[in-house]
N, CA and C atoms of all chains as a GROMACS GRO file, in nm:
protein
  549
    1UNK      N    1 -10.154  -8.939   2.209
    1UNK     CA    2 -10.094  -8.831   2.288
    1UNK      C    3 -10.093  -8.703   2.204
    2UNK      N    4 -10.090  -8.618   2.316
    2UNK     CA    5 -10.096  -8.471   2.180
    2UNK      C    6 -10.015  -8.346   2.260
    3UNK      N    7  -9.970  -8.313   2.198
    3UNK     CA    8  -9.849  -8.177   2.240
    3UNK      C    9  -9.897  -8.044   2.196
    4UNK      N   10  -9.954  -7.985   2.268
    4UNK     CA   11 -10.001  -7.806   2.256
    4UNK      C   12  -9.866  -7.725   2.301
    5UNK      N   13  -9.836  -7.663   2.205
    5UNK     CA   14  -9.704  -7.599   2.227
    5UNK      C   15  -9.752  -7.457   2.223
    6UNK      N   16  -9.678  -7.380   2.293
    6UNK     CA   17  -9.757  -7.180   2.299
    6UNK      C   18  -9.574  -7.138   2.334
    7UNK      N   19  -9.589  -7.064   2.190
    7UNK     CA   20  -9.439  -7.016   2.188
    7UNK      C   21  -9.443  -6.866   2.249
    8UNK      N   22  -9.430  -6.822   2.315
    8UNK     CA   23  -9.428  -6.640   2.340
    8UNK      C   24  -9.289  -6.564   2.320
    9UNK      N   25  -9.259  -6.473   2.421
    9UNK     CA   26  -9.172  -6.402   2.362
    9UNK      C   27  -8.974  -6.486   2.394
   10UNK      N   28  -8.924  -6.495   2.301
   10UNK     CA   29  -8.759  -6.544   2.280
   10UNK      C   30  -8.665  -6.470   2.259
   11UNK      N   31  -8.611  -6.413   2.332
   11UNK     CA   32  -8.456  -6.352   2.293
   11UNK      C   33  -8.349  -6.382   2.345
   12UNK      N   34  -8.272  -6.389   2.292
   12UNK     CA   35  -8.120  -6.439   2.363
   12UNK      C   36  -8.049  -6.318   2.321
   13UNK      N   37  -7.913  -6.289   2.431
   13UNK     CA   38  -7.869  -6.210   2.407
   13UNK      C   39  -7.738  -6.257   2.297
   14UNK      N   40  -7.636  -6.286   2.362
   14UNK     CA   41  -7.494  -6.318   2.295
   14UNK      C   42  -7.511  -6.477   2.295
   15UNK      N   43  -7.456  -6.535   2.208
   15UNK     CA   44  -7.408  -6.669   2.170
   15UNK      C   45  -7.276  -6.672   2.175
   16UNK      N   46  -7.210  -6.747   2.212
   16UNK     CA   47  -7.029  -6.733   2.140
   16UNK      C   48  -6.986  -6.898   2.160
   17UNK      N   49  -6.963  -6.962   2.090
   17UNK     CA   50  -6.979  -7.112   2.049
   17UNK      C   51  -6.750  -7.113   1.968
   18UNK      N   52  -6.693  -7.203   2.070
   18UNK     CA   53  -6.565  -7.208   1.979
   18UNK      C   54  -6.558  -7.300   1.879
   19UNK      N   55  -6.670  -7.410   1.914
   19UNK     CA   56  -6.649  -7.502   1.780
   19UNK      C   57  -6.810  -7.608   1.751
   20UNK      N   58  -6.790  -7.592   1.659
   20UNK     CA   59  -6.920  -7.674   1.557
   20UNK      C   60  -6.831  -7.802   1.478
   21UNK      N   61  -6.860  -7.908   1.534
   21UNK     CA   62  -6.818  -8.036   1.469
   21UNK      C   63  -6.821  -8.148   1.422
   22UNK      N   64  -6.796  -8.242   1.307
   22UNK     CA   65  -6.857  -8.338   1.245
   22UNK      C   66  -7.003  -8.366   1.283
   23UNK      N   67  -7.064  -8.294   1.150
   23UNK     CA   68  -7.240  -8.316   1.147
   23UNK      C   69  -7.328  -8.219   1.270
   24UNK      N   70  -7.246  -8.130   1.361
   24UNK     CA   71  -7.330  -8.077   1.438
   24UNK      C   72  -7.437  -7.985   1.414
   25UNK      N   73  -7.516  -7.922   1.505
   25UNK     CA   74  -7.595  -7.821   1.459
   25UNK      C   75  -7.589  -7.667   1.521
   26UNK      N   76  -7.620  -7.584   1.483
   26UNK     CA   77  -7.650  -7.469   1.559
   26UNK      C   78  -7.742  -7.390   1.451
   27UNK      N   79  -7.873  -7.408   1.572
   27UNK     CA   80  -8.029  -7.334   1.505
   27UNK      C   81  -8.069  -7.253   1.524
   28UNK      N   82  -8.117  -7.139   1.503
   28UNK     CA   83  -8.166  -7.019   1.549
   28UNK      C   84  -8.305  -7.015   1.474
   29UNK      N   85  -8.423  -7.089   1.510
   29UNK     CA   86  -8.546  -7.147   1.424
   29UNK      C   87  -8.620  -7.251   1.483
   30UNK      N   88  -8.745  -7.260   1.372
   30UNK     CA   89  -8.809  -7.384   1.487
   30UNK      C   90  -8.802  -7.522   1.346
   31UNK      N   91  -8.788  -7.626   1.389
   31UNK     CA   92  -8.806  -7.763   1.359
   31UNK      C   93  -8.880  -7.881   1.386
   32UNK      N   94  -8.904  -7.957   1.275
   32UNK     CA   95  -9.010  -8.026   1.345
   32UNK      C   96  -8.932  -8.215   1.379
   33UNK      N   97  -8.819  -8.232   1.255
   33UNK     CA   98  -8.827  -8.318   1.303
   33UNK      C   99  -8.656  -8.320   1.355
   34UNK      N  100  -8.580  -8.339   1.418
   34UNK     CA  101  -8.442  -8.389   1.391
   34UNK      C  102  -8.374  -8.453   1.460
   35UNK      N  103  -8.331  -8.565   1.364
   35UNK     CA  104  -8.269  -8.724   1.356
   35UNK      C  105  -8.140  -8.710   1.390
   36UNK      N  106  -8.017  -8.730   1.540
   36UNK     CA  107  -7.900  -8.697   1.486
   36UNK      C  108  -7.810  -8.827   1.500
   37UNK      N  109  -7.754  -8.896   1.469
   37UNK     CA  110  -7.638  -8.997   1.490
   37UNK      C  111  -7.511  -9.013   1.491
   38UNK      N  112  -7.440  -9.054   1.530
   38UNK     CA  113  -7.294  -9.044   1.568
   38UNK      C  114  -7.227  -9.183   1.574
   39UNK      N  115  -7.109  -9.233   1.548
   39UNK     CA  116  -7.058  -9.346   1.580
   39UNK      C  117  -6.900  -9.295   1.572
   40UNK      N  118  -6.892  -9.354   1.681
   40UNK     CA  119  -6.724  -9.337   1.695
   40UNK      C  120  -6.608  -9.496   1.762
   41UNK      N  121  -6.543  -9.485   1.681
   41UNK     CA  122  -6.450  -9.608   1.713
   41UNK      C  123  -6.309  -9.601   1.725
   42UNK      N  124  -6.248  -9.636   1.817
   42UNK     CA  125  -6.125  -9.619   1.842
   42UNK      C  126  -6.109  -9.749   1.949
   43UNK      N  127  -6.123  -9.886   1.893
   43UNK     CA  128  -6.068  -9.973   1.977
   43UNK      C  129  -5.949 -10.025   1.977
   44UNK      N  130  -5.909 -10.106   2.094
   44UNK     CA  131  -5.711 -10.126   2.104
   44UNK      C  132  -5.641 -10.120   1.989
   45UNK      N  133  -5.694 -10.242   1.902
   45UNK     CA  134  -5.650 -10.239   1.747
   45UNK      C  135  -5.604 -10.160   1.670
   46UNK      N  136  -5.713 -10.057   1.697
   46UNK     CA  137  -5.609  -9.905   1.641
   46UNK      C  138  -5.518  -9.852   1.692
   47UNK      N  139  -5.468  -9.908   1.778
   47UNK     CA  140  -5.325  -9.858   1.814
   47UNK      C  141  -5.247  -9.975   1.783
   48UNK      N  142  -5.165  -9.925   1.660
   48UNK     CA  143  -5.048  -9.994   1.603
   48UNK      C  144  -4.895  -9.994   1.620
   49UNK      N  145  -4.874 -10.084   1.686
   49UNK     CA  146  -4.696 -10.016   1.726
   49UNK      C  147  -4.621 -10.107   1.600
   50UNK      N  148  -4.503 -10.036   1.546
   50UNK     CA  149  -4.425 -10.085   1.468
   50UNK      C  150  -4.507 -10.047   1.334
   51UNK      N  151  -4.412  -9.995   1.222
   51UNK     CA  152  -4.463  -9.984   1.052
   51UNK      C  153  -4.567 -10.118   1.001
   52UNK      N  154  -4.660 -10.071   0.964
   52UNK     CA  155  -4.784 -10.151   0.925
   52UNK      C  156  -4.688 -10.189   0.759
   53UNK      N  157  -4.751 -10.281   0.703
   53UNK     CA  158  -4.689 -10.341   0.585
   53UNK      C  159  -4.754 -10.175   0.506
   54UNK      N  160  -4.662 -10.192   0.401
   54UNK     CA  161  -4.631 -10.069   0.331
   54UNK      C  162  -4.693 -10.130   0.224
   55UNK      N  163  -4.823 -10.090   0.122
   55UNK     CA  164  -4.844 -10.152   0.037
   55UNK      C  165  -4.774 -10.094  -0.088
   56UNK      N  166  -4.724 -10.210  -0.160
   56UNK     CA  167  -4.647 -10.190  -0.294
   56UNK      C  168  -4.692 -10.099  -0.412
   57UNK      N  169  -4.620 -10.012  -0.437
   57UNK     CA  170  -4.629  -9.899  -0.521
   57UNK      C  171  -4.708  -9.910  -0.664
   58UNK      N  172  -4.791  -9.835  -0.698
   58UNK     CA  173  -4.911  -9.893  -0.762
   58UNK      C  174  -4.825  -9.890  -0.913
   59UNK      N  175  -4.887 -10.046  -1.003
   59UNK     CA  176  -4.792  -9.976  -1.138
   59UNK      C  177  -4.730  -9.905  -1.200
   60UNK      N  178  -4.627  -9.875  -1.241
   60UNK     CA  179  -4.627  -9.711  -1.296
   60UNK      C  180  -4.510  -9.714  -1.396
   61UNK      N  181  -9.844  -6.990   1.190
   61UNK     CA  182  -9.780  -6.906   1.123
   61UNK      C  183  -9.644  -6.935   1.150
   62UNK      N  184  -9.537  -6.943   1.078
   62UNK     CA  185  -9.437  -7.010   1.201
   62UNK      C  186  -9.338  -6.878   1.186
   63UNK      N  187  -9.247  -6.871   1.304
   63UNK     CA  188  -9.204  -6.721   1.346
   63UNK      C  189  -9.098  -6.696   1.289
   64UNK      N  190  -9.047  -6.585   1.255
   64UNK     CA  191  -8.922  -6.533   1.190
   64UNK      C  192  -8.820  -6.565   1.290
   65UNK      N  193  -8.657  -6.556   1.210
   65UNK     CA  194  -8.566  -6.581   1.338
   65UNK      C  195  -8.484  -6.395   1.282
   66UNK      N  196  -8.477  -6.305   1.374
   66UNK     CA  197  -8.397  -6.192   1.353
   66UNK      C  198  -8.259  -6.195   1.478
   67UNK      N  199  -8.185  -6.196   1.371
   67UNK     CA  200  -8.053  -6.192   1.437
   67UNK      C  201  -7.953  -6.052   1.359
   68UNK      N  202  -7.898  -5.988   1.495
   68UNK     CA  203  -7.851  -5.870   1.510
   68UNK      C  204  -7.710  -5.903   1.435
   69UNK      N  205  -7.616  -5.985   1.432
   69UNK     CA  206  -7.502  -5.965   1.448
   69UNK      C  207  -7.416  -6.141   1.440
   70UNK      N  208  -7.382  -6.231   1.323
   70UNK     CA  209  -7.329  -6.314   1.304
   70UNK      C  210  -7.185  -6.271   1.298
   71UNK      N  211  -7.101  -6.354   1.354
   71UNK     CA  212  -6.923  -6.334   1.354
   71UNK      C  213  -6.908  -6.496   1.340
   72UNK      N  214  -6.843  -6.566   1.202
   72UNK     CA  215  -6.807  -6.665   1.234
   72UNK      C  216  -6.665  -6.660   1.132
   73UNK      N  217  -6.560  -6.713   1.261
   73UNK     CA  218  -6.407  -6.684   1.166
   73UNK      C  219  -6.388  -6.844   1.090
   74UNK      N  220  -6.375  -6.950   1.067
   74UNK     CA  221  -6.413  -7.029   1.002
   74UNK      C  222  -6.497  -7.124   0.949
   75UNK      N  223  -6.531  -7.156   0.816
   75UNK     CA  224  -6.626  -7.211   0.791
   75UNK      C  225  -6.560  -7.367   0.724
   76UNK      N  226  -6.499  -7.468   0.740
   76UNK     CA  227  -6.424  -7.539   0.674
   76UNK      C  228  -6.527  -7.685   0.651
   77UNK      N  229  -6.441  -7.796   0.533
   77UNK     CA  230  -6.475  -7.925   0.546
   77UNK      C  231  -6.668  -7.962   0.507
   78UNK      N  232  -6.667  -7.870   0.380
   78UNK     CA  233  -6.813  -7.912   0.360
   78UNK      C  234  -6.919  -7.824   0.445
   79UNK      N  235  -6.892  -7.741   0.532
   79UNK     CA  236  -6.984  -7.728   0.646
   79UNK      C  237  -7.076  -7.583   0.593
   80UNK      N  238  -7.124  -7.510   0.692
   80UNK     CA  239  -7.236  -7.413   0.587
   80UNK      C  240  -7.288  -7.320   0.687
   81UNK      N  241  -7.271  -7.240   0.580
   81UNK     CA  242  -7.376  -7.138   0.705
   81UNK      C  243  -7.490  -7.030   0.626
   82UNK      N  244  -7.632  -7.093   0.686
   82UNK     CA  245  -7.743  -7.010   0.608
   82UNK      C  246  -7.789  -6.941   0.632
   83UNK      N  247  -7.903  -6.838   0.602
   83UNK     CA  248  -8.008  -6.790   0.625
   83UNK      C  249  -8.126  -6.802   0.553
   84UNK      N  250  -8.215  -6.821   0.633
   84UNK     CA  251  -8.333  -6.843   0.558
   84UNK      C  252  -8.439  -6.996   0.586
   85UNK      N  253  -8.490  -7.047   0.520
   85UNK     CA  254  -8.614  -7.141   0.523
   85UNK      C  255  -8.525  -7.261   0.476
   86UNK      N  256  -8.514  -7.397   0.498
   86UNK     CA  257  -8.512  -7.497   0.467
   86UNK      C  258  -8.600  -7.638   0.470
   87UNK      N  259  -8.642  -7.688   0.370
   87UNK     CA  260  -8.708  -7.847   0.366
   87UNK      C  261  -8.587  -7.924   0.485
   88UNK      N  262  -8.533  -7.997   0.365
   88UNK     CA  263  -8.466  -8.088   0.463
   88UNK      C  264  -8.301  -8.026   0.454
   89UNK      N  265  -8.228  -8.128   0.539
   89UNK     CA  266  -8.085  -8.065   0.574
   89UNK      C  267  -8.028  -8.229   0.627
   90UNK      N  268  -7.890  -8.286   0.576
   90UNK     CA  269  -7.908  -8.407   0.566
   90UNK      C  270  -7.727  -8.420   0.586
   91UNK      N  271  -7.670  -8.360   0.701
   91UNK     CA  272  -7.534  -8.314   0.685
   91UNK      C  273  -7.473  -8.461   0.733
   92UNK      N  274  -7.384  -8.490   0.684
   92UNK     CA  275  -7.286  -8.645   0.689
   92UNK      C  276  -7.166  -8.646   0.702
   93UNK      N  277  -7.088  -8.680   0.838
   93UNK     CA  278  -6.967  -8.660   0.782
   93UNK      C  279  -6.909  -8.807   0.846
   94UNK      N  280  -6.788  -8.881   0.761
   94UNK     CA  281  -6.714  -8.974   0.789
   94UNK      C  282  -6.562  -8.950   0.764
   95UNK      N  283  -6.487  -8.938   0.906
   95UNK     CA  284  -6.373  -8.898   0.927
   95UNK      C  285  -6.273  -9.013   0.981
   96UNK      N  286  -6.167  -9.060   0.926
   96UNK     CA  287  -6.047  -9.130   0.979
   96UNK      C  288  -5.922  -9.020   1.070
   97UNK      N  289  -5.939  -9.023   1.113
   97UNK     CA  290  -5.817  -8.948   1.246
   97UNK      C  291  -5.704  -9.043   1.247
   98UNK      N  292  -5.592  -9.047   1.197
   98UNK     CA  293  -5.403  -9.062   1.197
   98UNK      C  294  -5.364  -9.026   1.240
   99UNK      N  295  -5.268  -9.090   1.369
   99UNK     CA  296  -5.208  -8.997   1.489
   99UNK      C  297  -5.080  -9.072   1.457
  100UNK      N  298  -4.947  -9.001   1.396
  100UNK     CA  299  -4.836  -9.099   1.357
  100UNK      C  300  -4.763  -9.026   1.408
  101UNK      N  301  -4.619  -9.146   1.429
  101UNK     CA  302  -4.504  -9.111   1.482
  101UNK      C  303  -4.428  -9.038   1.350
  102UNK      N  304  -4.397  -9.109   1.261
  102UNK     CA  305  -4.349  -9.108   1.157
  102UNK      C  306  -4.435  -9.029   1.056
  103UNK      N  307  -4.365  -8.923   0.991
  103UNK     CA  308  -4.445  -8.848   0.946
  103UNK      C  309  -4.472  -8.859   0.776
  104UNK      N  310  -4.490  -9.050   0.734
  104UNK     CA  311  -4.499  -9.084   0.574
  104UNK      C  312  -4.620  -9.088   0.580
  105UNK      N  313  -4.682  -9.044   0.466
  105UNK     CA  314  -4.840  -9.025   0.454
  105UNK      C  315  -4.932  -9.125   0.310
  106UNK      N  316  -4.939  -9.238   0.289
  106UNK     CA  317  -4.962  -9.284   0.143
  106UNK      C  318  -5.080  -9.301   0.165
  107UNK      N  319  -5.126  -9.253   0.008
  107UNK     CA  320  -5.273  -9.202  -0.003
  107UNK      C  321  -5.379  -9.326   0.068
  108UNK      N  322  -5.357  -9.431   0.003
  108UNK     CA  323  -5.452  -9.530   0.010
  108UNK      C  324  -5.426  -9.626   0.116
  109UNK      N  325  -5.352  -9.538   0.228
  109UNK     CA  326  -5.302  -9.646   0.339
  109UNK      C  327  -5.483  -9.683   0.417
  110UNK      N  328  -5.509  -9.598   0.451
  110UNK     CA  329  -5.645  -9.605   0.517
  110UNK      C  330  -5.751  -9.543   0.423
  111UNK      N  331  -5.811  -9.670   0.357
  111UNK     CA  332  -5.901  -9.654   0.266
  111UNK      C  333  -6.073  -9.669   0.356
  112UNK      N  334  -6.184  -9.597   0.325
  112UNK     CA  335  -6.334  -9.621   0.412
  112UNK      C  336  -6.357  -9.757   0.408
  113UNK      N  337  -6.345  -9.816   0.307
  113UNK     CA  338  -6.393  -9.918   0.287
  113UNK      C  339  -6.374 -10.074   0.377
  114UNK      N  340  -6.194 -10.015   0.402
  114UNK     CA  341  -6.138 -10.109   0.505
  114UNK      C  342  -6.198 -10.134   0.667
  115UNK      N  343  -6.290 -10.049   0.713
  115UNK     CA  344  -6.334 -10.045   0.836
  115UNK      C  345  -6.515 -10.041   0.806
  116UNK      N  346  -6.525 -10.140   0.909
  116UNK     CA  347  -6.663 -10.172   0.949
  116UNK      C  348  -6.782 -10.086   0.968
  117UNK      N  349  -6.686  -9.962   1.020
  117UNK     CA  350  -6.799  -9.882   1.084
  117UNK      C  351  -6.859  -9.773   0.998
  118UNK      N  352  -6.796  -9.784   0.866
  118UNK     CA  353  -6.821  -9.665   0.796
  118UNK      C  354  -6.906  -9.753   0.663
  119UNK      N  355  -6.983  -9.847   0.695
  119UNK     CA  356  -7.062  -9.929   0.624
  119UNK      C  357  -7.166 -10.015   0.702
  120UNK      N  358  -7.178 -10.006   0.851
  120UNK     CA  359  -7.251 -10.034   0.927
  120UNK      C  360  -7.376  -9.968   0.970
  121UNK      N  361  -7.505 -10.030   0.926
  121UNK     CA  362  -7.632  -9.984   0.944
  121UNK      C  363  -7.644  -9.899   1.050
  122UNK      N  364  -7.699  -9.809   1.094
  122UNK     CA  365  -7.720  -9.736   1.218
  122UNK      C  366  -7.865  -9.749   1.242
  123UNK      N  367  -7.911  -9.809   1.419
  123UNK     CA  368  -8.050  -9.856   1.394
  123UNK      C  369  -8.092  -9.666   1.405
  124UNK      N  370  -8.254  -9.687   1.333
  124UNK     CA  371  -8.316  -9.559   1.336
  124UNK      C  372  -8.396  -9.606   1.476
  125UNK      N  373  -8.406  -9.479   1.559
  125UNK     CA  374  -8.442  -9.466   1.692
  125UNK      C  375  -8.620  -9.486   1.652
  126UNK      N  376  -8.692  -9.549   1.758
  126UNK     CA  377  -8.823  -9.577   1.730
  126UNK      C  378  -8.884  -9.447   1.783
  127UNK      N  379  -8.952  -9.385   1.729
  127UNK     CA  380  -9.062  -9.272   1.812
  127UNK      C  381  -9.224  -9.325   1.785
  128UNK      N  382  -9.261  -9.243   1.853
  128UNK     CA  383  -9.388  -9.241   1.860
  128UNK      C  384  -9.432  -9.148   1.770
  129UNK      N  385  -9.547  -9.103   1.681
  129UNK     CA  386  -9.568  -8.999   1.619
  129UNK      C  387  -9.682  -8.924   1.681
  130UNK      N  388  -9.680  -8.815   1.708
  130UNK     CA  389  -9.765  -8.770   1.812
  130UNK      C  390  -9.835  -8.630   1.754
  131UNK      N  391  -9.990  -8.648   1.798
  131UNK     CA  392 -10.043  -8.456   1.754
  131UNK      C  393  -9.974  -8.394   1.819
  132UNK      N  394  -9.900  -8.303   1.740
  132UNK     CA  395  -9.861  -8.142   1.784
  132UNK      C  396  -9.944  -8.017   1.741
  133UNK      N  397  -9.951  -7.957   1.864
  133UNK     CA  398 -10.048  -7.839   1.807
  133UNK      C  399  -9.938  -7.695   1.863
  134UNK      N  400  -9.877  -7.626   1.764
  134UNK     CA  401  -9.806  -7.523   1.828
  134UNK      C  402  -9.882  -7.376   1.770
  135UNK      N  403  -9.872  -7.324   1.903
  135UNK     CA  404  -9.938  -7.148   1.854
  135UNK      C  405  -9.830  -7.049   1.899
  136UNK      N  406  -9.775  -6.990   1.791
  136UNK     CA  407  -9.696  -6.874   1.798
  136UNK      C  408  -9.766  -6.743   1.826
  137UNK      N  409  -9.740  -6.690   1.970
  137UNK     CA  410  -9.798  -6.578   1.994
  137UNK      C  411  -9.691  -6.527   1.969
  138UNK      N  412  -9.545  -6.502   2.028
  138UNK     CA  413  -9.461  -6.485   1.964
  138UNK      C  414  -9.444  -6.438   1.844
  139UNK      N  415  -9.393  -6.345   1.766
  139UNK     CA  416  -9.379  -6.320   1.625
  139UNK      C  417  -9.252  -6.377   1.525
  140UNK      N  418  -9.133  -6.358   1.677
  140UNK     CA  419  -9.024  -6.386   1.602
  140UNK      C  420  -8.901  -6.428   1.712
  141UNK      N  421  -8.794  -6.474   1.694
  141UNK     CA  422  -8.705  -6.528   1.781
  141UNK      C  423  -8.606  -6.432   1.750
  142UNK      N  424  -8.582  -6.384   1.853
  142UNK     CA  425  -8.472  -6.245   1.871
  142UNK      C  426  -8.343  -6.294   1.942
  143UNK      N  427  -8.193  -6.280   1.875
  143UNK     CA  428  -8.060  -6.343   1.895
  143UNK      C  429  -7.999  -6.174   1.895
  144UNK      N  430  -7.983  -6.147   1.933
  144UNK     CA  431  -7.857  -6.023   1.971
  144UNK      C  432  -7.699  -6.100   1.886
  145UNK      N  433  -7.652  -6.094   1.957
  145UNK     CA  434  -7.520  -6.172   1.867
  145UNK      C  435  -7.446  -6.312   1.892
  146UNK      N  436  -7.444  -6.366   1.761
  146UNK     CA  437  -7.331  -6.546   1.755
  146UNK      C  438  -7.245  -6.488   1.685
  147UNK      N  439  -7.122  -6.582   1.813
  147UNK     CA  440  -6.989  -6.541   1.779
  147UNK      C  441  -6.943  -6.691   1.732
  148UNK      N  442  -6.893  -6.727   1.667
  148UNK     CA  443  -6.892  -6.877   1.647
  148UNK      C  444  -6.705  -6.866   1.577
  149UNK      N  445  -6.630  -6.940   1.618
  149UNK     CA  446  -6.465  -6.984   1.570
  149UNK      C  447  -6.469  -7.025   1.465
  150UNK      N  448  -6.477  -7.183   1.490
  150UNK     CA  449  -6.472  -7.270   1.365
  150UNK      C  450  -6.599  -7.350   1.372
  151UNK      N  451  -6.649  -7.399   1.232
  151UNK     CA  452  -6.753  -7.441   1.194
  151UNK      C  453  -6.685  -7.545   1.070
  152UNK      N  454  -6.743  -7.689   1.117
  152UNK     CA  455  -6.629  -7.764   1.029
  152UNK      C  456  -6.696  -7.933   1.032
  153UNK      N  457  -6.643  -8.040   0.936
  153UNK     CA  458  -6.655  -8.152   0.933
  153UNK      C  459  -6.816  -8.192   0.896
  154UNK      N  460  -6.904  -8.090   0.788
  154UNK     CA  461  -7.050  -8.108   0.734
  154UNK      C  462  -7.106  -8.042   0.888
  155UNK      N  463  -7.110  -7.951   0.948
  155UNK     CA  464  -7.165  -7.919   1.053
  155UNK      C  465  -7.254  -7.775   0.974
  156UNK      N  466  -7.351  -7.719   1.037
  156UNK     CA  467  -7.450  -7.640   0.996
  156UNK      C  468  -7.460  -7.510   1.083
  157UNK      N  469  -7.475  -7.379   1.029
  157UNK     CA  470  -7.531  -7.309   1.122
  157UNK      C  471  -7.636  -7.270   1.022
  158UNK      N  472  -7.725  -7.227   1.132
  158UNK     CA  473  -7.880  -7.170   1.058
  158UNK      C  474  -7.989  -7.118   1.082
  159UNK      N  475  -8.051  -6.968   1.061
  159UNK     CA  476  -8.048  -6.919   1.074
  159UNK      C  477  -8.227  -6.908   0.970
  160UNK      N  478  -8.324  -6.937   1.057
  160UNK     CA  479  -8.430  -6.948   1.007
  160UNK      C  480  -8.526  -7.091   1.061
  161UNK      N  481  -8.628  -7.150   0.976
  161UNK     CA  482  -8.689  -7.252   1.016
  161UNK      C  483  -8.637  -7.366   0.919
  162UNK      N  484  -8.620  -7.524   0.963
  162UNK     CA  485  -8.601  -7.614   0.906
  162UNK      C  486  -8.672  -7.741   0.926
  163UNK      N  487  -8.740  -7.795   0.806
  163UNK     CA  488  -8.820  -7.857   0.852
  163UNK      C  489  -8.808  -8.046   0.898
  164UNK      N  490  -8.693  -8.118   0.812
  164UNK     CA  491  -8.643  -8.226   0.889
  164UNK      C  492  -8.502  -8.220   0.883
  165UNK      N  493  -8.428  -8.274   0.978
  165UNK     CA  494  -8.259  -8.251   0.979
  165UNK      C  495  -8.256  -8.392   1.040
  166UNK      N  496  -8.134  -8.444   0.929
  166UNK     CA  497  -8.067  -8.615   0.998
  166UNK      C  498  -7.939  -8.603   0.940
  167UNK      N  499  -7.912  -8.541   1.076
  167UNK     CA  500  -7.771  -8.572   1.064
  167UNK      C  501  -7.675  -8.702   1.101
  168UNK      N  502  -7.579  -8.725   1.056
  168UNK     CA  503  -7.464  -8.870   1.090
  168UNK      C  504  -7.374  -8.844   1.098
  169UNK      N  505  -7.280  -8.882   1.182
  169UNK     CA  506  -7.145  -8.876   1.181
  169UNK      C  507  -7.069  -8.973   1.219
  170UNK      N  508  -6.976  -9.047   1.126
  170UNK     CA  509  -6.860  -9.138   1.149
  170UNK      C  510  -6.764  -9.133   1.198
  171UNK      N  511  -6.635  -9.179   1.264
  171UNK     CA  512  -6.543  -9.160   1.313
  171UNK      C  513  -6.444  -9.188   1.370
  172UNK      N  514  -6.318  -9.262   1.265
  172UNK     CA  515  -6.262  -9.354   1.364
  172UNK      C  516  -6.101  -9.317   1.383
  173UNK      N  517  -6.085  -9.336   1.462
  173UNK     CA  518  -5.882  -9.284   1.574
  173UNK      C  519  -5.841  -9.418   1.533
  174UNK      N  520  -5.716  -9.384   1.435
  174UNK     CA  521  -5.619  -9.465   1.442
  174UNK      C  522  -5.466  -9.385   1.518
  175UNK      N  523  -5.376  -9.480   1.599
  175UNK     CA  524  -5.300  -9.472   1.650
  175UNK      C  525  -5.183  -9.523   1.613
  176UNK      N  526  -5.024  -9.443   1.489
  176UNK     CA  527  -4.951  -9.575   1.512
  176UNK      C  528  -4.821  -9.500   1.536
  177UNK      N  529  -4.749  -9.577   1.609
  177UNK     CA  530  -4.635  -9.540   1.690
  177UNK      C  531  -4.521  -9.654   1.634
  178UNK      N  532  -4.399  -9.581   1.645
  178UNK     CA  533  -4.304  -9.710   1.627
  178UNK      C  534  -4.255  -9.786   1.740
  179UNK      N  535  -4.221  -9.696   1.829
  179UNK     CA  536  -4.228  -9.764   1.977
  179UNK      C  537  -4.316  -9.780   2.066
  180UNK      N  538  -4.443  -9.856   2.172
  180UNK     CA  539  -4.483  -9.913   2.214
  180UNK      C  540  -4.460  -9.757   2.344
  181UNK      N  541  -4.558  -9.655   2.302
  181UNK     CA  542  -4.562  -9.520   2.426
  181UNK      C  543  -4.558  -9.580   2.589
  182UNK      N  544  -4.622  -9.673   2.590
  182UNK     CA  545  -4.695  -9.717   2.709
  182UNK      C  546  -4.584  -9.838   2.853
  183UNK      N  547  -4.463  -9.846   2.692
  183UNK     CA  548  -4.393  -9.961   2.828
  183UNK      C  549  -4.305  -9.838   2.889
   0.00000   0.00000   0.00000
C-alpha cells in the first residue's frame, strides 16, 4: 500500500486549549510516527471504607 | 522538504509536573507519566502509604498496537503551517506542547483513583 500525501496551504486562526494532561500532546508540525497509550484503573477495590492498617513507623 | 511551523502568538499560564513546552525540531519525544489519585476523608497523608510498586498496573506490559508499515510519499507545496494564536491554561502531568516537526512520539500514561472514606458515602 502506498500513501501520496500533497500538503498545501494551513492556517489556523486561534487555538485556546484549558488543559493538556498526563502524557498528552499538542503539535503545531508534521510527524511521522506517534505511539500513544493510556491505562487507567479505578476498580471497586479502590474504594476503601474505614482506616486502612497504618503501617508502623519506620525505625528511628 | 518538510515545512516550517510559524506561530504568531503563544499564551500558556501553566506549565507544571515534568511537562514542556518547545520550539523547534525534534528526533524522538517519549513523555510518561504514572499518577496515583487519593481522594480522602481524613486528611493524614504517610509517605509510603501508596507505594507504585504495590499496584499491577504500573508494571503491566502494554500490548504495542500492530501496524502495517506502509510507502509514504508526502509533497509539501505548502511552505509552512501558519497558527495565529494558542492560548493554552495548564499544561501538566509529562504532557508536551510543540511547536515545529517531530519525528517519533510514544507517549504512556498510567493512572490509578484510589477512594477512602471512613463512612461507607453510598448507604
Amino acid at each position: 500500500m502506498e500513501l501520496n500525501v500533497i500538503n498545501r496551504q494551513l492556517s489556523v486562526g486561534d487555538i485556546r486549549i484549558i488543559g493538556v494532561g498526563t502524557s498528552s500532546l499538542v503539535l503545531v508540525g508534521d510527524s511521522d510516527v506517534i505511539n500513544c497509550q493510556s491505562i487507567f484503573d479505578t476498580p471497586p477495590e479502590s474504594l476503601i471504607i474505614g482506616t486502612p492498617l497504618v503501617p508502623l513507623a519506620k525505625g528511628n | 522538504m518538510e515545512r516550517a511551523s510559524i506561530v504568531q502568538k503563544v499564551q500558556i499560564h501553566t506549565i507544571s509536573s515534568s511537562s514542556m513546552f518547545q520550539a523547534g525540531d525534534t528526533r524522538f519525544l517519549t513523555p510518561f507519566a504514572k499518577v496515583i489519585a487519593v481522594q480522602k476523608q481524613v486528611s493524614s497523608y504517610n509517605e509510603d502509604e501508596h507505594p507504585f510498586e504495590k499496584y499491577a498496573i504500573f508494571s503491566k506490559r502494554l500490548p504495542l498496537p500492530d501496524f502495517e508499515a506502509i510507502q509514504v510519499c508526502t509533497v509539501n507545496e505548502g511552505k509552512a503551517i501558519h497558527v495565529n494564536t494558542i492560548n493554552i491554561l495548564g499544561v501538566a502531568a509529562s504532557s508536551a506542547v510543540r511547536i515545529g516537526n517531530t519525528d517519533f512520539i510514544t507517549a504512556e500514561s498510567r493512572v490509578k483513583h484510589i477512594r477512602q472514606f471512613e463512612v461507607d458515602p453510598y448507604e
